[in-house]
C-alpha positions in Angstrom: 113.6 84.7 141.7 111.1 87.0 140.4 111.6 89.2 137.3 111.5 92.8 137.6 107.9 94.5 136.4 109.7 96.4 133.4 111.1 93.3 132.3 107.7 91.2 132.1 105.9 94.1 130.7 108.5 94.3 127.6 107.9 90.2 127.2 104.0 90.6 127.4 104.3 93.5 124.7 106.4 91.7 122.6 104.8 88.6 122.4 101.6 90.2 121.5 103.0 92.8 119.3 101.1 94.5 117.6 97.5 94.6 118.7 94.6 95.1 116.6 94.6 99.0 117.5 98.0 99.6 116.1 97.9 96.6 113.4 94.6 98.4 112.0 95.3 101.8 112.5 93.6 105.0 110.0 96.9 105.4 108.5 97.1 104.1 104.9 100.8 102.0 103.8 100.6 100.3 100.2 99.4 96.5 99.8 99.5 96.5 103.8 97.8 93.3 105.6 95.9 96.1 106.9 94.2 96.7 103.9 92.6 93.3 103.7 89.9 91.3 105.6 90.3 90.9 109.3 91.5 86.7 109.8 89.1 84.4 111.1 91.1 83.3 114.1 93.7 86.8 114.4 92.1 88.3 117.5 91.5 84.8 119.6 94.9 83.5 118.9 96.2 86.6 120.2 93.8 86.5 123.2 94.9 82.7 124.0 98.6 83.7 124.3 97.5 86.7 126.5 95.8 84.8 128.6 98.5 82.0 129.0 101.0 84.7 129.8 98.8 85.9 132.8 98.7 82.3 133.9 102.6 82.0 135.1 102.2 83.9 138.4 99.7 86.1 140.5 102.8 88.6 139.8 102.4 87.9 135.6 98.6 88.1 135.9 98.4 91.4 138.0 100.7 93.1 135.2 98.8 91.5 132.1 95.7 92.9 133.1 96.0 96.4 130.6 96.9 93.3 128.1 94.0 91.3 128.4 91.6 94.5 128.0 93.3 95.8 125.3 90.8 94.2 123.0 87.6 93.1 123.9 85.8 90.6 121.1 82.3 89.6 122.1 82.0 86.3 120.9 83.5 84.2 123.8 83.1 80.7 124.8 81.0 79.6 127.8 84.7 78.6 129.3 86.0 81.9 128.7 85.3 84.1 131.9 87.5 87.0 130.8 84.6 88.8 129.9 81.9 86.8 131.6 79.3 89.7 131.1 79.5 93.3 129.0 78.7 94.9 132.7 81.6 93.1 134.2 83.4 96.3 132.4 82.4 98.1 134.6 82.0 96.6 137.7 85.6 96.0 137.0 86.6 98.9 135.9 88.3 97.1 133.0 86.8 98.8 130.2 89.2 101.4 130.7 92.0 99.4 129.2 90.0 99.1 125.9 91.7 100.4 123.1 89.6 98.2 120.4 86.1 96.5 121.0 84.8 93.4 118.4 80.9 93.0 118.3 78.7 90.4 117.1 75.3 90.3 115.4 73.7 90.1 118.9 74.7 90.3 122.3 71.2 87.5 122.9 71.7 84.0 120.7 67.9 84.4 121.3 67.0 88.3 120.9 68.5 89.5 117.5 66.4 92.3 118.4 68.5 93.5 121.1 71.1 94.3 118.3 70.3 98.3 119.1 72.4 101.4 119.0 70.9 102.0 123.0 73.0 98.6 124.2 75.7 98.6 122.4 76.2 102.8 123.5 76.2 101.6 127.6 79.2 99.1 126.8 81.3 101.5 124.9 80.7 104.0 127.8 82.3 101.6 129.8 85.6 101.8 127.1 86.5 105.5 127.4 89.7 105.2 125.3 88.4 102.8 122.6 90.2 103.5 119.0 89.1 101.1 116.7 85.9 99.3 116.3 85.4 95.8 114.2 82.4 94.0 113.3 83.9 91.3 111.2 82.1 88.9 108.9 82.5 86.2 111.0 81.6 87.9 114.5 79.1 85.3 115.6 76.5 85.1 118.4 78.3 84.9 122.3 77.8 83.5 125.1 76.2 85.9 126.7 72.3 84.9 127.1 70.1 86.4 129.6 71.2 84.5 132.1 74.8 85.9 131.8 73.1 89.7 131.3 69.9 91.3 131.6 69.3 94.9 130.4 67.0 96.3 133.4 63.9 97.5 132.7 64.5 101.0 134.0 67.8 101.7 132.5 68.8 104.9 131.8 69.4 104.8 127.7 71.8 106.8 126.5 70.8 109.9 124.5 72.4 111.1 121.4 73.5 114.2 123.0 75.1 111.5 125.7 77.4 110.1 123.6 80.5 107.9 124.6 83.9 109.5 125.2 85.4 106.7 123.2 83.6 108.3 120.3 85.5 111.2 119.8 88.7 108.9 119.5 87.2 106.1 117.1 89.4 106.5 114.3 89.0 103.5 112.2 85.3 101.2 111.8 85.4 98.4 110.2 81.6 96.6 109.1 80.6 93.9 107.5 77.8 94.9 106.0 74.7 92.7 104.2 71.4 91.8 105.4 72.8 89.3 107.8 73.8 92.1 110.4 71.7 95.1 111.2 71.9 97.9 109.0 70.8 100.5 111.3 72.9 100.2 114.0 75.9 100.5 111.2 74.5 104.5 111.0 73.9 104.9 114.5 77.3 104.2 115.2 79.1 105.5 112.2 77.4 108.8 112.3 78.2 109.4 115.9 82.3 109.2 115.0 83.2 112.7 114.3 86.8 112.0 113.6 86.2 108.5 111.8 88.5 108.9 109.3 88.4 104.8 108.1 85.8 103.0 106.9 86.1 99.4 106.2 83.1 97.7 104.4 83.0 94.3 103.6 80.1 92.2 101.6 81.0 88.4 101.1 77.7 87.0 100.8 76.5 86.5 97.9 75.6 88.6 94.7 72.7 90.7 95.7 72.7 90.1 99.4 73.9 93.2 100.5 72.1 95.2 98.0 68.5 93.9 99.0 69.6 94.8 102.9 70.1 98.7 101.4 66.8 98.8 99.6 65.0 100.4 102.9 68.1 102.8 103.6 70.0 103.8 100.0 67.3 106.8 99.9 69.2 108.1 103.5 72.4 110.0 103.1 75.1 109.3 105.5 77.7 112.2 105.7 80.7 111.4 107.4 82.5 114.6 107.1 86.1 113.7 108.1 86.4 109.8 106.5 89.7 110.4 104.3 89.8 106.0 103.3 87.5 103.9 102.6 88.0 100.3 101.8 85.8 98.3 100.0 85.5 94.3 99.7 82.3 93.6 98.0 81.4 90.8 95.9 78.1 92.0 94.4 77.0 94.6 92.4 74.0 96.2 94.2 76.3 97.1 97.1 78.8 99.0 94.3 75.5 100.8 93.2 74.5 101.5 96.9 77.8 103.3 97.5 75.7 106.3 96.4 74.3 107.0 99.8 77.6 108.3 101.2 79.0 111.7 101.5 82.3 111.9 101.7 83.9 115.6 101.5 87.3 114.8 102.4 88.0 111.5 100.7 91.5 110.8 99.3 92.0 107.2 99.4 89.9 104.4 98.0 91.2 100.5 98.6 89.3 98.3 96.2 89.7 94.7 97.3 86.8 92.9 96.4 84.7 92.5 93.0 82.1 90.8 91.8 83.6 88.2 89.7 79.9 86.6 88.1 79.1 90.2 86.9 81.5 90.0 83.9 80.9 92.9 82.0 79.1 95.2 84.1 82.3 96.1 86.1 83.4 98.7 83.5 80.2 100.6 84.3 79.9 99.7 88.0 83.5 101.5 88.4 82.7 104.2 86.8 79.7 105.0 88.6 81.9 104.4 91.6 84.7 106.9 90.4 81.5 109.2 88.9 80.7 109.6 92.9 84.0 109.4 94.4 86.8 110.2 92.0 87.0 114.0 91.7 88.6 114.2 95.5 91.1 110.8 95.3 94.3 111.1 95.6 95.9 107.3 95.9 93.8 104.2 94.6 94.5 101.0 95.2 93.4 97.7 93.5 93.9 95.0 96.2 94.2 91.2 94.8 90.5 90.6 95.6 89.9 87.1 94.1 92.8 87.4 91.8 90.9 87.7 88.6 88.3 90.2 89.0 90.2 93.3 87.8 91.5 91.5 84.6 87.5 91.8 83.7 87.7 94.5 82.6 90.9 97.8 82.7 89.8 99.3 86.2 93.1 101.5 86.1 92.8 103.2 82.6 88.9 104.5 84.6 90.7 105.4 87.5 93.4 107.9 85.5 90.4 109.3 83.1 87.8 110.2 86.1 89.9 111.1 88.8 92.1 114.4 88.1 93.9 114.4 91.5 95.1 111.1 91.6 98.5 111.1 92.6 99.2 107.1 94.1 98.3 104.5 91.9 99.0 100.5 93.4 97.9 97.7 92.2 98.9 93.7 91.3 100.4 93.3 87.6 99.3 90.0 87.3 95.6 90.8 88.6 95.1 93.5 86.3 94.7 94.5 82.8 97.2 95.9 80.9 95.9 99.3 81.0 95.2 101.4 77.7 93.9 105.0 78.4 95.5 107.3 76.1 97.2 110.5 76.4 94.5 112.8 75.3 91.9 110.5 77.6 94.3 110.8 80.9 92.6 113.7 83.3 95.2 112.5 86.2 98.4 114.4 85.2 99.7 115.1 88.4 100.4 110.8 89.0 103.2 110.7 90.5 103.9 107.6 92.0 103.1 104.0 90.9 103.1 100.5 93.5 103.2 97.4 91.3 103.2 94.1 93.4 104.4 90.9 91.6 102.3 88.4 93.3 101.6 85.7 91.7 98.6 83.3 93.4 98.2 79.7 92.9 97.3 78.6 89.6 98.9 81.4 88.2 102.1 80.6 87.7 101.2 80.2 83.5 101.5 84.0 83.7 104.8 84.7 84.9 106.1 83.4 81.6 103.8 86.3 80.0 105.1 89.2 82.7 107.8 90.5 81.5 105.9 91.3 78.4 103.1 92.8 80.5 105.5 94.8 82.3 107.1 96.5 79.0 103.6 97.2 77.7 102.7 99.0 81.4 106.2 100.7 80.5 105.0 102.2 78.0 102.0 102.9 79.0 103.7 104.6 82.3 105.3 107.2 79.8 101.9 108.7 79.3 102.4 110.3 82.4 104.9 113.6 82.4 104.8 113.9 86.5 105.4 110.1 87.1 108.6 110.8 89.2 108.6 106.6 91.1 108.0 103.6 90.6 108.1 101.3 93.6 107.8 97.4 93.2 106.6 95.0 95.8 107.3 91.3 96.0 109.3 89.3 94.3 110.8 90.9 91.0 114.0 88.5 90.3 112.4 86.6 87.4 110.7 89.8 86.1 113.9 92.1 86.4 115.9 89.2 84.8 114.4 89.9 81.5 116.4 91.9 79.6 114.4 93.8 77.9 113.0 95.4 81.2 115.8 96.0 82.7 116.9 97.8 79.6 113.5 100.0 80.0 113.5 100.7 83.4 117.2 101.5 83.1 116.5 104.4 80.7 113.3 105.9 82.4 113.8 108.8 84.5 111.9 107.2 87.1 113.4 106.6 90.5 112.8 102.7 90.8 113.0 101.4 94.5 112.0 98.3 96.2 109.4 98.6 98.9 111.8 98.3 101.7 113.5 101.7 100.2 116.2 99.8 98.1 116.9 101.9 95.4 117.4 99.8 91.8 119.7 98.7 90.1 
């Protein structure tokens, strides 16, 4: 006996839920997976359920098909004929169940030279209701060679007046961004996203990578008028420095995950060139655990609440961080109003839980600087922090409004 359509359509959803589209959406929620690197093997492992799903019946395959095109990744096997060729969208028509594409360095493991805005711009026209586009670090080369897909010769390129309809609904890019993968086609694309409102960058090679790619472009401006986020996970300096080159009118929020642990002290003055460019419009900051020791270099925080007069969302890792020491007279963000302190503690850290509750009275303290701090929200696991005493005793007579991050209000 068949099941009814409703009732395989709820299993396929459910299995697969959520896809990349929702999972990396523009909308920013503290310490969210979200906010951190795309995983290696997230979008196959998702694909390979998909595609075993659609395997059970012609009935199951028929209704997976809006699954399967959901998200489209570029960097398939030779034995995987979901996408056999980019114009197989739209022969097929299926490029209309796109709501995220993934691209790689090159469409031609031969041609890195076809890596151009004009190629890439005939596929996403195929992808009308596209939402999200990813160019992760680890995108690599597909299958596709010229035997699997030739460009004519008298194609019809897309001009920049002839832009993609999934354009106007890209909401969220996210680039990795380094002399490995073409700078260029980074700004075509970007700069053709009028409602792009986040911006994931991400540098892991190695110190100075990125920032010898930007050498022919950091005297070029790129406005992106409505980008309210951007996310940063760079480990070198020179692309910190390079972050001059953007305009960003409307930013509130800056995600800091990444930073450059071999440049020791240099990061006091690399932030504060960042926050010199981008502080005087951000509104929530937030320190990500980044290699777990790079923002207890040097007190990241204390910059943040003495160059940035709007900030009203602070969230970082206690154990990642500095206790901070800006002091009253120093502090230009008096409207902070809400603190996110996560208790993770990584491995090889455990030597520092002993010293947390002792951090966490000094931060106390420290908090009280603040005459509009009205919460104090606390991710993780607390019980061994909260056990102390002498916390408890502080956080008790605050008049903060201390909550757990699933809403639970304490004690």
């Amino acid at each position: 006996m068949s099941l009814p359509s409703e009732l395989i359509l709820q299993v396929f959803r459910w299995a697969t839920w959520p896809p990349p589209h929702v999972k990396l959406s523009a909308e920013y929620t503290p310490f969210s997976s979200s906010n951190v690197t795309v995983a290696f093997n997230d979008p196959s492992i998702e694909l390979k359920l998909k595609y075993n799903l659609a395997l059970v019946s012609r009935q199951w395959r028929d209704l997976a098909t809006e699954f399967l095109y959901e998200h489209i990744a570029f960097r398939r096997t030779q034995t995987d004929e979901i996408v056999p060729s980019p114009d197989w969208l739209s022969i097929m028509d299926y490029g209309r169940y796109a709501m995220s594409v993934q691209i790689c360095r090159s469409l031609y493991a031969d041609q890195p030279s076809s890596d151009l805005y004009e190629i890439w711009a005939l596929i996403f026209h195929h992808c009308p209701n596209v939402k999200l586009i990813l160019r992760p670090w680890w995108g690599k080369v597909g299958a596709f060679s010229r035997e699997h897909w030739v460009l004519p010769a008298n194609v019809q390129m897309p001009s920049s007046s002839n832009l993609p309809l999934c354009f106007a609904n890209v909401t969220r890019l996210e680039w990795e961004y380094s002399s490995h993968f073409n700078i260029q086609l980074f700004r075509d694309i970007a700069q053709r996203l009028p409602n792009l409102r986040w911006l994931s960058l991400t540098s892991i090679v190695g110190a100075g990578t990125g920032g010898r790619a930007l050498e022919s472009h950091n005297h070029r401006s790129l406005h992106l008028s409505q980008l309210t986020t951007l996310c940063l996970r760079i480990e070198n300096a020179s692309m910190y420095r390079s972050m001059q080159w953007l305009t960003l009118p409307k930013l509130t929020h800056l995600i800091i995950e990444e930073q450059d642990v071999n440049i020791g002290g240099a990061n006091a003055r690399i932030m504060r060139g960042l926050f010199e460019k981008l502080g005087q419009t951000l509104e929530v900051l937030e320190l990500g655990r980044g290699k777990y020791k790079h923002f207890r270099q040097s007190d990241v925080v204390s910059l943040a609440v003495t160059m940035c007069p709007k900030l009203h969302t602070l969230s970082y890792y206690v154990l990642y961080t500095t206790v901070p020491s800006a002091s009253r007279i120093a502090i230009v963000a008096k409207s902070l109003r809400h603190i996110h302190l996560h208790a993770e503690a990584a491995s090889g850290f455990d030597s520092l839980l002993d010293l947390a509750p002792m951090h966490m009275l000094q931060r106390i303290v420290w908090f009280r600087r603040f005459e509009e701090l009205d919460y104090l929200t606390l991710h993780g696991d607390w019980t061994a922090i909260l056990q102390n005493p002498e916390v408890s005793k502080a956080l008790s007579g605050s008049r903060w409004i201390v909550k757990f991050e699933n809403g639970t209000a304490w004690p």
